[in-house]
Residue, then its C-alpha position, 0 to 999 in steps of 0.5 A: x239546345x236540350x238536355x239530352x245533346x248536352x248530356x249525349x256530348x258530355x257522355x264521350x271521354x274523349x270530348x271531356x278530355x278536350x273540354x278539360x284542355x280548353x278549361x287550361x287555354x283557347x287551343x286549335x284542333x292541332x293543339x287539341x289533338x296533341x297527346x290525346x292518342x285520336x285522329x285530326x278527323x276525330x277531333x274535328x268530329x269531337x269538336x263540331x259535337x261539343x259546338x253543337x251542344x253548347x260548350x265550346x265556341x270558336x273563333x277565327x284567328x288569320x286562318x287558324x281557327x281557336x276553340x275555347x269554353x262557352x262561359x254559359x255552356x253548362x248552364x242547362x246542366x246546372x238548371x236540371x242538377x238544380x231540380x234534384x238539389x232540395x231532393x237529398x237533403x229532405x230524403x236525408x233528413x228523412x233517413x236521419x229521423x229515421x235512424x234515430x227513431x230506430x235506436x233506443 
């Protein structure tokens, strides 16, 4: 799984909206879809989507098949905002000494 289909799945509101429900319970696509307006087609879409890039797992229960969150599904999204965490403070840092030159 790379950056960009974690970014690409996370981009769509409506997958963030599942993602959110299944933050709260594992849920089935009927219960995924309840409220949020979309088709049964467009949820499973939404779901292989978010499968695909890492986020949400399944599991077959008899024959419904339930969905919940991948514990280490937004992993590489945390590794890449890791890269840019020592970037602000520093440029902060940097803007503070700045203003404080600045000022008499």
């Amino acid at each position: 799984m790379n950056e960009a289909t974690l970014f690409h799945a996370l981009a769509d509101p409506n997958r963030r909206a599942l993602l959110d429900r299944l933050r709260l319970a594992e849920l089935n696509a009927t219960e995924l879809r309840q409220g949020l307006g979309i088709s049964q087609p467009a949820v499973s879409q939404h779901v292989a989507v978010l499968r695909q890039a890492g986020l949400i797992v399944a599991s077959r229960q008899g024959r419904q098949v339930r969905y919940r969150i991948a514990p280490d599904g937004l992993q590489p999204l945390l590794d890449w905002l890791q890269r840019y965490q020592d970037f602000w403070p520093q440029r902060l840092d940097n803007l503070q000494t700045l203003l404080e030159e600045m000022d008499p």
